[in-house]
Backbone as JSON, one array per atom type, in Angstrom:
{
  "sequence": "XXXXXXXXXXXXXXXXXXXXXXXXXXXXXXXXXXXXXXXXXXXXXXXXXXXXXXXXXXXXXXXXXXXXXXXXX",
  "N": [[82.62, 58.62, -87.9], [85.0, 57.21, -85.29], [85.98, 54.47, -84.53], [85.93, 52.49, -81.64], [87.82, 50.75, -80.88], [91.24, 49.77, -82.27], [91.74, 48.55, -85.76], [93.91, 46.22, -86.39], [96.01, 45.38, -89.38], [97.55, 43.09, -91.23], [99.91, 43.0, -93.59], [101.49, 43.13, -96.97], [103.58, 45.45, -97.93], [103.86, 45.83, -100.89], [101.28, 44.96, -101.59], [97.94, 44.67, -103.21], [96.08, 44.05, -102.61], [96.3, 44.76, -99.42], [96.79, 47.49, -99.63], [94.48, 48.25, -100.29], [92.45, 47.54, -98.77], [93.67, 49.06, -96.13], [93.34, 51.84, -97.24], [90.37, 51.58, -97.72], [89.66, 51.34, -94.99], [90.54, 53.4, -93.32], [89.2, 55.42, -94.61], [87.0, 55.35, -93.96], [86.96, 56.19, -91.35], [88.2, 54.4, -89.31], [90.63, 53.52, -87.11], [93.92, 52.29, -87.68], [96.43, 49.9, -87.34], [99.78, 48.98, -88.93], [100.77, 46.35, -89.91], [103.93, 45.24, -91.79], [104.85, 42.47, -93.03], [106.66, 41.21, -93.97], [108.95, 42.94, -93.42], [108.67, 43.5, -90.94], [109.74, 40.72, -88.48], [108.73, 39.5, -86.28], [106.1, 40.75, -85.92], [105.49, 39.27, -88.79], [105.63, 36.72, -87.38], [103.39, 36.59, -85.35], [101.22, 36.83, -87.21], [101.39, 34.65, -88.68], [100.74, 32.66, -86.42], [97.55, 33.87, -85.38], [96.53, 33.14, -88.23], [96.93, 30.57, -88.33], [98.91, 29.25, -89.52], [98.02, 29.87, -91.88], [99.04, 32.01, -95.82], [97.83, 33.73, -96.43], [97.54, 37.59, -97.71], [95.94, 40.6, -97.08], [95.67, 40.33, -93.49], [93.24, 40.73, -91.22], [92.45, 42.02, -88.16], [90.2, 42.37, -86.15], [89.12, 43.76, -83.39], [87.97, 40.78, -81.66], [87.29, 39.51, -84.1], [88.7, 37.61, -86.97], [89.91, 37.89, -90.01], [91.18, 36.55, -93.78], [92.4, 37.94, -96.35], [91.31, 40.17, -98.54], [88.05, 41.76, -100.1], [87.2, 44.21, -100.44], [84.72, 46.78, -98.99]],
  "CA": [[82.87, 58.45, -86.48], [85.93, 56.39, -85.36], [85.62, 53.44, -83.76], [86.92, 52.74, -80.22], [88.92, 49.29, -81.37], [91.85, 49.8, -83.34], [91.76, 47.52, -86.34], [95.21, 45.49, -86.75], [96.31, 45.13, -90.32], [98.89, 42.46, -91.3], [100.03, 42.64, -94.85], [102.58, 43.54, -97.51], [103.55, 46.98, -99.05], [103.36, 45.68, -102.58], [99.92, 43.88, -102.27], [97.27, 45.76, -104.21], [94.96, 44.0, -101.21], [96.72, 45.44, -98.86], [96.62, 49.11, -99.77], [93.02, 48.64, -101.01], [92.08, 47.51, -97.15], [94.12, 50.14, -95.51], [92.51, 52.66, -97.44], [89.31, 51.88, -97.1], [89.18, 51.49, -93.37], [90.99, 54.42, -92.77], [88.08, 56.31, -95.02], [85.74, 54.92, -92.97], [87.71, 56.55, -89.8], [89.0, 53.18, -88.01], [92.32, 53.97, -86.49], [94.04, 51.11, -88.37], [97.89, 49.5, -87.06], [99.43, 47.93, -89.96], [102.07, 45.5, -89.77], [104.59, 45.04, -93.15], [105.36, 41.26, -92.05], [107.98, 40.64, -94.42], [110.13, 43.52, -92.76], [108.9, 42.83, -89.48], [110.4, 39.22, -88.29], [107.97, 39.62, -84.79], [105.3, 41.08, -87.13], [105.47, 37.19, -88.87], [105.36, 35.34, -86.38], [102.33, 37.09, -84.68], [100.32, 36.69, -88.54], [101.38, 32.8, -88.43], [100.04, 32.45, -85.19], [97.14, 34.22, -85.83], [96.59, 32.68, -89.52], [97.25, 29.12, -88.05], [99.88, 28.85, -90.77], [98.16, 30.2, -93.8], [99.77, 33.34, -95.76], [97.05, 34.82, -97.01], [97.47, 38.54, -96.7], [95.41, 40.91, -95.92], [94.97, 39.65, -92.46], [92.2, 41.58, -90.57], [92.48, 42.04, -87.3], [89.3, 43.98, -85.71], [88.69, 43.15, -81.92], [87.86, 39.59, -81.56], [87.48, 38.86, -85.2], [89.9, 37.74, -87.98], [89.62, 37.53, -91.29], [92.25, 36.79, -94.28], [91.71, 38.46, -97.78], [90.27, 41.43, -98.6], [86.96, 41.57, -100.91], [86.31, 45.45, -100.42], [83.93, 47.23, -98.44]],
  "C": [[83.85, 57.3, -86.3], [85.6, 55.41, -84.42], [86.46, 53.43, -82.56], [88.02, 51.92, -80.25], [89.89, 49.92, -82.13], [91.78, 48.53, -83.89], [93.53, 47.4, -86.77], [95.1, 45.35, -88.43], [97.67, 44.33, -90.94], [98.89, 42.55, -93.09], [101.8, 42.69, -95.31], [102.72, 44.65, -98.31], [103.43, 46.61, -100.25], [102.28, 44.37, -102.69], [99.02, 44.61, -102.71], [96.19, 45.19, -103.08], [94.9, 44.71, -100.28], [96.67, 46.73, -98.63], [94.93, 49.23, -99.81], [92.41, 48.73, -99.55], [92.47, 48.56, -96.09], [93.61, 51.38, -96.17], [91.1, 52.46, -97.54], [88.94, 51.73, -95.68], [89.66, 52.47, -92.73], [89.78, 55.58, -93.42], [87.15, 56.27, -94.21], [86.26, 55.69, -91.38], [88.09, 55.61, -89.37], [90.66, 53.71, -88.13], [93.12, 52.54, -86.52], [95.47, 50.61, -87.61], [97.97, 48.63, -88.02], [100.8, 47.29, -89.68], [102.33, 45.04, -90.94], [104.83, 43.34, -92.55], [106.48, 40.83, -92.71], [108.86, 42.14, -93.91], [110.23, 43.94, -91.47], [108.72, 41.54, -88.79], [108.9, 38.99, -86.6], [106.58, 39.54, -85.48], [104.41, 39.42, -87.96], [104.91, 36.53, -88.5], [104.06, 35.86, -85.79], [100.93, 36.94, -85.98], [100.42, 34.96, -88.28], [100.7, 32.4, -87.49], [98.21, 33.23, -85.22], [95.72, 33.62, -87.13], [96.52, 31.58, -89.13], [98.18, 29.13, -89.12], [99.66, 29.65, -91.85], [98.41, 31.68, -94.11], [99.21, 34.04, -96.39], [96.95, 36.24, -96.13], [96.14, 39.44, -97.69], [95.38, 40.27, -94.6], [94.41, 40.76, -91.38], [91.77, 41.19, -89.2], [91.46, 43.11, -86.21], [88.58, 43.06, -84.51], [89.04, 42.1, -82.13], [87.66, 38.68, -83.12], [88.15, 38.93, -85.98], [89.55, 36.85, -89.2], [90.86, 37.28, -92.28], [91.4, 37.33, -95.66], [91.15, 39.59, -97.42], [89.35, 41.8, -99.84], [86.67, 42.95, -101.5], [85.28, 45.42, -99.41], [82.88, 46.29, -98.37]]
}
């Protein structure tokens, strides 16, 4: 069952976090938005802000909570 939130996803196409997080929350049904941030400049700046500074990616964006890293399920 899909959730009503879309979950935000900030990463990078060649992070092995990255993919691992976007596929499992898309298994799960969440209707995911992912943002590449190194080839979107807007993208960035909205993770920095966000992040307070730090560049840990994954960054997990679901409603009101945010997380960086991704552990797995």
């Amino acid at each position: 069952m899909a959730s009503e939130t879309t979950l935000e996803i900030f990463g990078k196409d060649d992070c092995p976090y990255t993919r691992a997080a976007l596929r499992d929350y898309r298994a799960r049904g969440r209707e995911v938005t992912y943002h590449d941030v190194l080839r979107d400049p807007a993208a960035m700046r909205r993770f920095l802000e966000l992040s307070l500074g730090e560049r840990t990616v994954p960054l997990i964006v679901d409603g009101g909570r945010i997380s960086a890293g991704y552990g797995g399920g």
